[in-house]
C-alpha positions, -999 to +999 in steps of 0.1 A: -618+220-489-583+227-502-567+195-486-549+175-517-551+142-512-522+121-518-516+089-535-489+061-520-481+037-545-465+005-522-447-020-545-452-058-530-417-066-540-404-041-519-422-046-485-412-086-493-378-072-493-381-048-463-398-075-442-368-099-450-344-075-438-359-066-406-366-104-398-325-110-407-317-077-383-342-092-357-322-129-363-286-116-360-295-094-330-307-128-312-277-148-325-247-119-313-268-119-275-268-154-273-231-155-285-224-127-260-243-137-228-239-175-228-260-198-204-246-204-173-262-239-171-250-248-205-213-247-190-218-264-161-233-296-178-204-300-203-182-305-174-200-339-167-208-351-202-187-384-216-184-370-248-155-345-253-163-319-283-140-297-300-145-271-273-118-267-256-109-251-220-083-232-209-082-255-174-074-285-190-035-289-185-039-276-145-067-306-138-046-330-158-018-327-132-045-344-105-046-380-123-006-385-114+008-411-086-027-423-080-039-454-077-068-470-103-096-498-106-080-520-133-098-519-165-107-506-196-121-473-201-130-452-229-147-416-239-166-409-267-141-382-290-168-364-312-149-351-346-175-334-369-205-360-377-178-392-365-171-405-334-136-419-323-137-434-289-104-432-270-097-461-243-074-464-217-064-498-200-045-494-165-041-517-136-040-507-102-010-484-102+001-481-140-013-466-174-007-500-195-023-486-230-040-459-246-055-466-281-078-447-303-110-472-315-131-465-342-108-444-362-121-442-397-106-433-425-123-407-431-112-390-398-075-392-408-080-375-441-098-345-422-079-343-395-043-351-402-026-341-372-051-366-352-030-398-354+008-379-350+001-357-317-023-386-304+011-410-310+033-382-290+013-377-267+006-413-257+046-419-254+050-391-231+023-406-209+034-434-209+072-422-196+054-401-168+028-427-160+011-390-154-009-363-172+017-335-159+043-323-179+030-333-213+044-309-243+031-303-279+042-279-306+023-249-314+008-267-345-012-290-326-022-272-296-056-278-297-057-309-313-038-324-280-058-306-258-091-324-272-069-351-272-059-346-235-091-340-223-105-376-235-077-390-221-083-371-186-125-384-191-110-417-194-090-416-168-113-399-144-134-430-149-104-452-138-106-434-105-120-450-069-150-431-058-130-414-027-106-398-051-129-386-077-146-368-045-112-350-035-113-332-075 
């Protein structure tokens, strides 16, 4: 027989390295699909949950505009405002037919120093409220876009709460 028989010489170190690779291929492959095809029912609870995160959607300013002229149950409500590993809750007080205050509770320090347009666009955008006595028509500069629409959207949650069950049902 004339066959030659050939030696493969596998180094450990490089099918350690090989099978890293392919597992970190196999990982980002999982990560871009989930990234690219979200769950549907993901979406849907957010909608419903207390705590507002930094997501932000693009909806926010047109369902705003539904809170104004309305009539509330006098109280004190609040929604949990979830800034990196702290929590800032945000409460509104109204009577029947007014917004009477809208504070920030639990601000730490901490949260100022990270985020230092927090206190500023929360400040501007409470004075415009309270002028309207409305979500509509509330402005912000370019530089704080999406800190008042985090912002906003506690304040809506809050308000939502503040709401008689028949018009909550009309939304």
């Amino acid at each position: 027989m004339t066959s030659k028989t050939k030696i493969i010489v596998l180094h450990l170190k490089e099918l350690i390295h090989t099978g890293i690779f392919i597992a970190l291929g196999i990982l980002v492959l999982i990560i871009l699909f989930v990234m690219l095809f979200p769950d549907k029912k993901s979406d849907s609870s957010n909608e419903n949950s207390p705590e507002i995160n930094s997501d932000v959607s693009s909806g926010s300013q047109n369902t705003a505009g539904n809170l104004s002229q309305t009539s509330y149950i006098p109280g004190v409500y609040s929604t949990a405002l979830v800034l990196g590993d702290h929590a800032v809750d945000v409460e509104v007080i109204v009577d029947s037919n007014n917004i009477n205050s809208i504070r920030m509770v639990n601000l730490d320090e901490a949260v100022t120093t990270m985020y230092p347009l927090l206190q500023p666009t929360f400040d501007s955008l409470t004075s415009q409220i309270y002028a309207n006595q409305s979500l509509e028509g509330i402005t912000y500069t370019d530089d704080s876009k999406y800190t008042s629409l985090v912002l906003l959207q506690a304040i809506e949650a809050s308000l939502s709460k503040a709401l008689p069950s028949d018009q909550v049902s009309e939304e």
